[in-house]
VOLO-105398 format. One line per 3 residues: number of its first residue (from 1); their letters; for each residue x negated, y, z negated of C-alpha. Coordinates in steps of 0.02 Angstrom, whole numbers. Layout:
// residues N
NUM = A = X/Y/Z; ... .
// end
This chain:
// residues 527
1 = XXX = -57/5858/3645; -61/5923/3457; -184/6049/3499 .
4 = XXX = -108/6129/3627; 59/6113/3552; -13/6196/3378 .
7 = XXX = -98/6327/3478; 91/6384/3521; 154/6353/3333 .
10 = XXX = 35/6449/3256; 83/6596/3371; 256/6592/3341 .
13 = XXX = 229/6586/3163; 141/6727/3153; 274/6811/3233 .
16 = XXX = 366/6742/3107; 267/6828/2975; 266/6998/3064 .
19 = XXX = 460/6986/3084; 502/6967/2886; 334/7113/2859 .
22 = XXX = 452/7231/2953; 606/7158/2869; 695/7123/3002 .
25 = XXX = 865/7013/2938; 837/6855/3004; 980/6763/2957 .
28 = XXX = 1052/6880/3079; 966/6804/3232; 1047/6636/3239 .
31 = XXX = 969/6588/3388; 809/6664/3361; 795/6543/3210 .
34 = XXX = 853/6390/3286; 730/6429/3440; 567/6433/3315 .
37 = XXX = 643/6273/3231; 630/6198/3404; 456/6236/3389 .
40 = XXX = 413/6166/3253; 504/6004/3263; 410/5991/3418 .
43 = XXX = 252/6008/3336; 286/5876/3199; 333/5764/3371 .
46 = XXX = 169/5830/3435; 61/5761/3303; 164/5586/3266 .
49 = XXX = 206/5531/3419; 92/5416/3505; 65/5501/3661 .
52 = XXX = -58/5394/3737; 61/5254/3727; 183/5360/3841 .
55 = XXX = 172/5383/4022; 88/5521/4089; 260/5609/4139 .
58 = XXX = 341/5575/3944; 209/5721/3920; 285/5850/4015 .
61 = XXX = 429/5839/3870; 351/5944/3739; 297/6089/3853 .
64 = XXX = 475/6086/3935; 546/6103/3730; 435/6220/3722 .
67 = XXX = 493/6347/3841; 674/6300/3782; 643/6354/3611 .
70 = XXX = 549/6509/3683; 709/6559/3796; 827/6555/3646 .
73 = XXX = 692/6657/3533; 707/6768/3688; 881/6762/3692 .
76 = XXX = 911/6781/3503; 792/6955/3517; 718/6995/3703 .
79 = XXX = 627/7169/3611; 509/7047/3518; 420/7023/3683 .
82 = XXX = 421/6854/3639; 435/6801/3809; 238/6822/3809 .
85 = XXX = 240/6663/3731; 286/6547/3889; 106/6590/3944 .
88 = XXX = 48/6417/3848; 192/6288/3906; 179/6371/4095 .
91 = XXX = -37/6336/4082; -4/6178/4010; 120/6123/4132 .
94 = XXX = -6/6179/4267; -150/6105/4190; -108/5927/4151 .
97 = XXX = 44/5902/4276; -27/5979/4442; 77/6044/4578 .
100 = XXX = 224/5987/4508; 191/6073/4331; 128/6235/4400 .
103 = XXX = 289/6257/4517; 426/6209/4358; 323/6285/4227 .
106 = XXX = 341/6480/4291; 510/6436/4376; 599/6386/4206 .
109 = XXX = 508/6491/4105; 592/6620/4241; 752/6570/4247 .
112 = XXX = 775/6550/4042; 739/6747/4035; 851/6789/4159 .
115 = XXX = 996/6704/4118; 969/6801/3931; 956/6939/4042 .
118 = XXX = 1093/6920/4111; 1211/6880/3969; 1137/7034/3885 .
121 = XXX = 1090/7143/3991; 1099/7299/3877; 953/7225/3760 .
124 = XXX = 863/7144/3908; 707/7212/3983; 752/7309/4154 .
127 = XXX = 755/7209/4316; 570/7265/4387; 505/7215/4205 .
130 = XXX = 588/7065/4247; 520/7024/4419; 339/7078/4362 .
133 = XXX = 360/6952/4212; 385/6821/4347; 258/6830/4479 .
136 = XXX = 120/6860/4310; 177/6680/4260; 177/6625/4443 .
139 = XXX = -5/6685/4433; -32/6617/4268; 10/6448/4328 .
142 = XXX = -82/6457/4505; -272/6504/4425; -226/6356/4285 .
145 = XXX = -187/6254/4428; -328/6315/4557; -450/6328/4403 .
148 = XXX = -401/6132/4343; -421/6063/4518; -598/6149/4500 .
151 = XXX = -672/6084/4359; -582/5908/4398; -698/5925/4570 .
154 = XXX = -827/5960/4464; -823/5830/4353; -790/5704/4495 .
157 = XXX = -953/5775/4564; -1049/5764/4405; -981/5586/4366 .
160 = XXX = -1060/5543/4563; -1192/5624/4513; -1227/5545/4356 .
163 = XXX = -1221/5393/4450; -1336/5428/4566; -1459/5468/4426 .
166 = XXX = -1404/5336/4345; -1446/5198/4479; -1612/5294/4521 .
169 = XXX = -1653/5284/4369; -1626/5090/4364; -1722/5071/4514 .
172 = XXX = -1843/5181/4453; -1885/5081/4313; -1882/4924/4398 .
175 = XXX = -1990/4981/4519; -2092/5019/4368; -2098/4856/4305 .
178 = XXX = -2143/4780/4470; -2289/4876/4495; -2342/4859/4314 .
181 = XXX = -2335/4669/4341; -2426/4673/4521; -2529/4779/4450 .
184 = XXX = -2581/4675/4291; -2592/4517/4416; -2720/4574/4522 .
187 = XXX = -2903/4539/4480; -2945/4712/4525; -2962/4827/4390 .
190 = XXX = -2868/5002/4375; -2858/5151/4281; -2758/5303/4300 .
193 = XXX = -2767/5454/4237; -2672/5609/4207; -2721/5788/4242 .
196 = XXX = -2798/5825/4089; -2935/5661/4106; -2819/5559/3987 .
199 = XXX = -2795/5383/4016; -2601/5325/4073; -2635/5153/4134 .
202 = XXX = -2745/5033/4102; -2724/4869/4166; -2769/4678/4108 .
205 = XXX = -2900/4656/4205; -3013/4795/4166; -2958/4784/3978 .
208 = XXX = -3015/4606/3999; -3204/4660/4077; -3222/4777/3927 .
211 = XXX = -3181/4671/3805; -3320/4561/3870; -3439/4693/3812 .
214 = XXX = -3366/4711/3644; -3248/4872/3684; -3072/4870/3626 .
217 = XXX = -2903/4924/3718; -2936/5120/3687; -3076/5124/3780 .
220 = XXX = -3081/5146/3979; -3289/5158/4012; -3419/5070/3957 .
223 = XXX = -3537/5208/3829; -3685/5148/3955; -3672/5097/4155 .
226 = XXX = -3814/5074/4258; -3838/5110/4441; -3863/4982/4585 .
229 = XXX = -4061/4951/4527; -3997/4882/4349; -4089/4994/4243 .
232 = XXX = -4047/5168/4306; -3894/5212/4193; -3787/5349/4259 .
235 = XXX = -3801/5523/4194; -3647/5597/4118; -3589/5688/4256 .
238 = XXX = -3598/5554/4396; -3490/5430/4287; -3340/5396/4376 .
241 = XXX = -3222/5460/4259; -3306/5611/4265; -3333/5625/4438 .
244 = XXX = -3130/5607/4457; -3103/5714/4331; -3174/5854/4446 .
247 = XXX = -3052/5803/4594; -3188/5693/4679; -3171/5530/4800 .
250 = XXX = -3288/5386/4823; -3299/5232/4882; -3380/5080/4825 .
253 = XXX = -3479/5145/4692; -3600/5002/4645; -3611/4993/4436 .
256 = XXX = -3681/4872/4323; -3613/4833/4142; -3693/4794/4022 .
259 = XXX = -3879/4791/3946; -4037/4727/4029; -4070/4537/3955 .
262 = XXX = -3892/4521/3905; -3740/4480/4011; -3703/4596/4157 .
265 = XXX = -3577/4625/4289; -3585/4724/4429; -3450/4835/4493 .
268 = XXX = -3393/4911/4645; -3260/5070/4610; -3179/5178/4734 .
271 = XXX = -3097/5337/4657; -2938/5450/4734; -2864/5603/4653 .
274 = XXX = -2680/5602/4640; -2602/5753/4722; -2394/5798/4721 .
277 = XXX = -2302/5855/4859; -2348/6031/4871; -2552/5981/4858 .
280 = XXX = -2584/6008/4683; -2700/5872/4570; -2574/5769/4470 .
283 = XXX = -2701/5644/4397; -2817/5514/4490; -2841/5329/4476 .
286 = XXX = -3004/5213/4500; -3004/5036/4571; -3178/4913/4528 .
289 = XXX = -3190/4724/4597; -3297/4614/4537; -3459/4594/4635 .
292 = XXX = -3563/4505/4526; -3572/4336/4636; -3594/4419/4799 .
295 = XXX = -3751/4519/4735; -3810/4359/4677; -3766/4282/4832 .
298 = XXX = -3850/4400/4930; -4027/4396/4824; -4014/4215/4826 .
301 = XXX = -4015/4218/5023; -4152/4360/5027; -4253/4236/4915 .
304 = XXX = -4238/4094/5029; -4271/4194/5193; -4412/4271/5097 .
307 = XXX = -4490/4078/5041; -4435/3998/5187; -4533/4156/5280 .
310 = XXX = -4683/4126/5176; -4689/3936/5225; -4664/3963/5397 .
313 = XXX = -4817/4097/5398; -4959/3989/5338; -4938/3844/5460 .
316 = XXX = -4894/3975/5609; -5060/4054/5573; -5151/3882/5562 .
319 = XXX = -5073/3860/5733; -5123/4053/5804; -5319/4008/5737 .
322 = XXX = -5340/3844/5816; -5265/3892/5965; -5377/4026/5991 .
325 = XXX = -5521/3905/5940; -5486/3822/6093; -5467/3952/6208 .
328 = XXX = -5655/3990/6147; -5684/3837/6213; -5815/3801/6372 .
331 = XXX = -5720/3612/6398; -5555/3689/6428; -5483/3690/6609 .
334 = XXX = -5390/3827/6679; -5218/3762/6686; -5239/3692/6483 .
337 = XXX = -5292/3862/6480; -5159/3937/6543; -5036/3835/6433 .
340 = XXX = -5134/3851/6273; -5104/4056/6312; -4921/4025/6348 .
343 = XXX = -4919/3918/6168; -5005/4070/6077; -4931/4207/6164 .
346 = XXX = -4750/4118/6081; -4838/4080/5924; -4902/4255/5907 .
349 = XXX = -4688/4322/5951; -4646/4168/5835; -4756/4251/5688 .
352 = XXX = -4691/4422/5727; -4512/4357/5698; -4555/4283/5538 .
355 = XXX = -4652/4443/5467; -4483/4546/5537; -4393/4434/5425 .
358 = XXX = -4494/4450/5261; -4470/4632/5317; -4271/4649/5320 .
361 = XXX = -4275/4543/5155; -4345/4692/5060; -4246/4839/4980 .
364 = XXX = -4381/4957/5007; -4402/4963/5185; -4584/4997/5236 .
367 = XXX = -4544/4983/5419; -4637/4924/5571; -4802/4919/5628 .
370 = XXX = -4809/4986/5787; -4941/5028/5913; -4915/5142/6033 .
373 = XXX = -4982/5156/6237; -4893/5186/6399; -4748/5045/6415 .
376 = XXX = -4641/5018/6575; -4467/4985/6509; -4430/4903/6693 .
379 = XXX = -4564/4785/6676; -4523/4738/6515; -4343/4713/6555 .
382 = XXX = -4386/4614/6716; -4499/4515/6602; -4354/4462/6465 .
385 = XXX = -4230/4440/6610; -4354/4297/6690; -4373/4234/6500 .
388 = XXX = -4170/4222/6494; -4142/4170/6651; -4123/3960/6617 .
391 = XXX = -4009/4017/6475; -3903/4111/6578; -3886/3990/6744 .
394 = XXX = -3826/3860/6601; -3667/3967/6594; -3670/4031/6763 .
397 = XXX = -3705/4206/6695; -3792/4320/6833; -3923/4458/6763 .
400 = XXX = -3951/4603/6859; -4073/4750/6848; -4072/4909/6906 .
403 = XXX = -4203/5055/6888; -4175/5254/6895; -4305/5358/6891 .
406 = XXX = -4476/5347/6777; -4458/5215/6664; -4627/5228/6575 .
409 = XXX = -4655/5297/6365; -4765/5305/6237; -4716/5161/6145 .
412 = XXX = -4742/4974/6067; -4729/4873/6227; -4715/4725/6106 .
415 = XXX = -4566/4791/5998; -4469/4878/6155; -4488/4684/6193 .
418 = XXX = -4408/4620/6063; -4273/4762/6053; -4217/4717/6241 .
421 = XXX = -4219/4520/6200; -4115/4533/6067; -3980/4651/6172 .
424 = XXX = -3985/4533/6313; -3977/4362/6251; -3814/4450/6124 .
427 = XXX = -3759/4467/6308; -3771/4295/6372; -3719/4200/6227 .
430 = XXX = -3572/4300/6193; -3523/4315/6373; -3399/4221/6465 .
433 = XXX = -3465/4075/6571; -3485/4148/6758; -3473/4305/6686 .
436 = XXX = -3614/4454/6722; -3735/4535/6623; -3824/4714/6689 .
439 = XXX = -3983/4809/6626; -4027/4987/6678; -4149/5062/6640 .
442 = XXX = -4166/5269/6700; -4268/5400/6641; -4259/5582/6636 .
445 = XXX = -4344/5723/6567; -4369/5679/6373; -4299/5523/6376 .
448 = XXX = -4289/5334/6443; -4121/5263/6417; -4076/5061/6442 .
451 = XXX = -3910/5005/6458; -3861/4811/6419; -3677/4814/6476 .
454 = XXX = -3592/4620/6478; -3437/4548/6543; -3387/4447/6387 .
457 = XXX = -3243/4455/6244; -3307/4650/6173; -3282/4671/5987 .
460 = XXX = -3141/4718/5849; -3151/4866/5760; -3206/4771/5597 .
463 = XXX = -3358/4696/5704; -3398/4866/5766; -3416/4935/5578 .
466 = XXX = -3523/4795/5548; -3623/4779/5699; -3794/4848/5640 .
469 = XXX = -3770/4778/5463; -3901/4656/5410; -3850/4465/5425 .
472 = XXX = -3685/4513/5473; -3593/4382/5599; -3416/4385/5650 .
475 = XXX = -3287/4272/5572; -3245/4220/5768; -3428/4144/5795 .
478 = XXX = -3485/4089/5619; -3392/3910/5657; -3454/3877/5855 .
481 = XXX = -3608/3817/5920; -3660/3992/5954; -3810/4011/5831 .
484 = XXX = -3886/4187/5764; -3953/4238/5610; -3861/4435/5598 .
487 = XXX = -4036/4500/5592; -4039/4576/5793; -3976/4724/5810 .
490 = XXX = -4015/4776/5632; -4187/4758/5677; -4186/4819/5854 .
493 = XXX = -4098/4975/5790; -4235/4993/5657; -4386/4986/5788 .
496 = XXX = -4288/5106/5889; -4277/5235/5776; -4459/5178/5718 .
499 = XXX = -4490/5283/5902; -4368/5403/5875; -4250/5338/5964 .
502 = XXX = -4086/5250/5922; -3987/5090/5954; -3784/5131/5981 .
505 = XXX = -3640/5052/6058; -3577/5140/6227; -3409/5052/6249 .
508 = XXX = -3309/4880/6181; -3151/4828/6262; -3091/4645/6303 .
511 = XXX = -3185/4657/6475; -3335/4689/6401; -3470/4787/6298 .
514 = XXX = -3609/4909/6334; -3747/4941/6205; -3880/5091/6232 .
517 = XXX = -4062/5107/6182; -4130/5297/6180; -4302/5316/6176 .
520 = XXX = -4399/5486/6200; -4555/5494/6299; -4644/5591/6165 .
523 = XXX = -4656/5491/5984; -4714/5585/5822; -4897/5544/5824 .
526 = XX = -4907/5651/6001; -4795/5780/5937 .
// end
């Protein structure tokens, strides 16, 4: 209120100044005087007053006094041109008062000068002057108005605005502080980092594996890690924070912390780069979980397949000698004979299975011996049906076989065997009971193909990533009486591709599945 109300004082006084300059008689202008004195009086009101006591009307007061003491200055002497003055009570009115001030701001300020018109005419302003005087305030008072209503709008928006931000903001950070809490909770390690390779977050878990080794909170990376032998370290440019540095991915990165002879852990990290929306690199971030106990677990098992493996050999080759000791025999009647060759002919599969076994134990695969000759895949698979066969009348499970075209390769008649057991008793014991298992076998050009297709549960997508994975059994048949060691179809895969071939699965669907054995009818050793 006092500023506006001094912006007006300070123009009339230096009116005031101007008029005794010029030395104009001012004890003359009666009502020129008492019209500034108005003015004043209402700017010593202005600044005691407390306005924002008063209602918001009350303030409409001084601007009305205001135009009062401006009509009798008028009045007192209209060739001033102090009429100019009603400019700042008529935007005033119109600012602060809306509609109501902007319509009784330029209509008083209107009527005051022509009523001193009208009294005296002769020193008045002409009657155009007059009307142009009136619609400039009406203008005056409509942009104050128009332009007020504005920036209220806009402040109304910006206040909503502000909110807005205000309560994203809020929810921004507590969204921060959720994550930062699941994120120190977790027993995975993470580390983030921003575009430039600098670390952002780093959370408890990881900070507690380093400190393990003897590194402190600024550090991210060990200064050595080693590779999944244990004594390969990494170079500098296949670390991982180097590796996402460059805008690379990977996934389960095996790493070992730690010196050889001292305490280790092993690692498994999977790296993203962190992109915004329009596809630019923002940063990346690097996950590791603990894997320590399941490599252990997994070397402890090879070591026991690999002892237990060694046992079993001796005595099974005590058994394969003596049996053929017999068999040289002159005392032995045919039909011992015949059994004692059943007994070896097992004993010799039985020995086979165990030296498979000492062979899928081993990191460094040296594969399979294998011993090629003509081999009639129907034959074989008529053989392993009549071998299944009591199995599969237990369960009411019919086999069938059916034979396209020339079935015969150059290949290991003993290990095309053992690949075609394996698929087909997977296919009984996994079937349903009266359910059906079929074997074809058909042979083209270049290739002999046999299909194992079953009438059973099929497979989830988590089985079928880990179908040819060594020792692998589904959670759904680890706790029923249906026994198996994982070993099958890793191994049958590896003899077929021993002949060039391959092991894959055709089809998996709740009615059923249907694996596929390739094998071409020329191996490497004729080619």
């Amino acid at each position: 209120m006092f500023l506006w109300q001094l912006l007006l004082a300070v123009g009339v006084l230096i009116l005031m100044c101007i008029l005794l300059v010029i030395d104009i008689a001012l004890p003359s202008e009666p009502l020129l005087l008492f019209g500034v004195s108005v003015i004043f009086m209402a700017t010593m009101a202005a600044s005691t007053v407390p306005w924002r006591n008063l209602p918001r009307r009350a303030t409409m007061a001084l601007p009305i006094v205001d135009i009062l003491g401006i009509g009798l200055i008028v009045a007192g002497e209209p060739m001033l041109g102090a009429a100019l003055f009603l400019v700042f009570p008529v935007i005033w009115l119109a600012t602060y008062h809306g509609r109501f001030g902007a319509v009784l701001g330029p209509t008083l300020s209107f009527l005051l000068v022509a009523v001193s018109w009208l009294l005296n005419p002769a020193r008045a302003v002409n009657l155009p002057t007059l009307l142009v005087f009136g619609i400039v305030l009406a203008f005056v008072a409509t942009a104050s108005y128009t332009g007020t209503q504005k920036n209220l709008a806009q402040r109304r928006l910006l206040r909503q605005q502000a909110m807005l931000l205000e309560e994203a903001f809020d929810r921004t950070r507590r969204q921060e502080r959720t994550l930062h809490e699941v994120i120190n909770a977790v027993t995975f390690g993470v580390v983030a980092y921003d575009r430039l390779a600098r670390p952002t977050m780093v959370n408890r878990a990881h900070r507690e594996r380093l400190r393990q080794f003897g590194y402190d909170e600024n550090e991210t990376v060990p200064d050595v890690i080693y590779r999944e032998d244990r004594v390969t370290p990494f170079s500098e440019e296949e670390r991982p924070h180097k590796r996402l540095a460059r805008g690379e991915s990977f996934d389960d990165v095996v790493m070992w912390y730690g010196d050889p002879g001292g305490y280790r852990m092993a690692l498994a990290a999977t790296g993203r780069p962190l992109t915004n929306a329009n596809g630019v690199r923002e940063g990346a971030v690097w996950v590791s979980r603990d894997i320590t106990r399941e490599l252990e677990a997994i070397g402890a098992r090879d070591d026991l397949v690999v002892s237990v493996s060694h046992e079993l050999r001796t005595p099974l080759t005590s058994i394969l000698g003596y049996l053929e000791l017999v068999l040289d025999g002159d005392d032995v009647g045919e039909e011992s004979r015949v059994h004692i060759e059943v007994a070896l002919k097992n004993a010799d599969r039985l020995l086979s299975l165990v030296s498979d076994l000492l062979v899928a134990s081993h990191d460094d695969q040296v594969g399979f011996l294998l011993n090629f000759g003509p081999t009639d895949v129907a034959v074989i698979a008529k053989q392993s049906i009549q071998a299944l066969k009591p199995m599969a009348e237990e369960r009411k499970i019919s086999l069938l076989l059916t034979t396209i075209g020339d079935p015969i390769v150059q290949a290991d008649e003993f290990r095309i065997r053992q690949v075609i057991d394996n698929l087909l008793s997977n296919a009984v014991k996994y079937n349903n009971t009266g359910g059906r298992v079929s074997i074809a076998v058909i042979g083209d050009v270049d290739e002999v193909e046999i299909f194992v297709s079953d009438t059973g549960r099929g497979m989830t997508e988590e089985e079928q990533k880990n179908l040819f994975s060594r020792f692998y059994r589904a959670e759904s048949v680890r706790n029923t009486t249906i026994h198996g060691t994982g070993l099958g179809l890793s191994i049958s895969r590896e003899i077929a591709r021993a002949h060039g071939g391959d092991v894959r699965m055709s089809a998996s669907s709740p009615s059923g599945t249907t694996m596929v054995v390739t094998l071409p009818r020329k191996n490497d050793e004729e080619a």
